[in-house]
C-alpha positions, 0 to 999 in steps of 0.5 A: 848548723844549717843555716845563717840564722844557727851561724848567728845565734852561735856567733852572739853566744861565743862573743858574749864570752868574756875576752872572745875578740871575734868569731867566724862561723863556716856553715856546711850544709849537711855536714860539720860546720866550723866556728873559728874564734879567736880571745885573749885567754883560752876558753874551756871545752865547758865555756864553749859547750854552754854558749852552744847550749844557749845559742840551741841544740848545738854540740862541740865535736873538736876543739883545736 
């Protein structure tokens, strides 16, 4: 992501998952940026990754 336009369409796709709470974005320009979210139950690598393929041409690189 390098922009704030890519920080919303990420952040509107991950909070349309069911029992997300809330998301952060961090956007670093030219690098990895990060995306902290927080949801009542755990989200699959493949929740994530679909909500980033909705949201554009984003991809998962670590999950914590």
């Amino acid at each position: 992501m390098t922009c704030g336009h890519c920080a919303t369409a990420v952040t509107n796709e991950l909070e349309a998952l069911e029992d997300v709470s809330s998301v952060q974005v961090d956007v670093i320009s030219g690098g990895e940026s990060s995306v902290h979210v927080a949801s009542a139950k755990e989200l699959s690598a493949e929740q994530i990754r679909a909500a980033l393929a909705e949201a554009g041409n984003y991809a998962l690189s670590g999950t914590r």
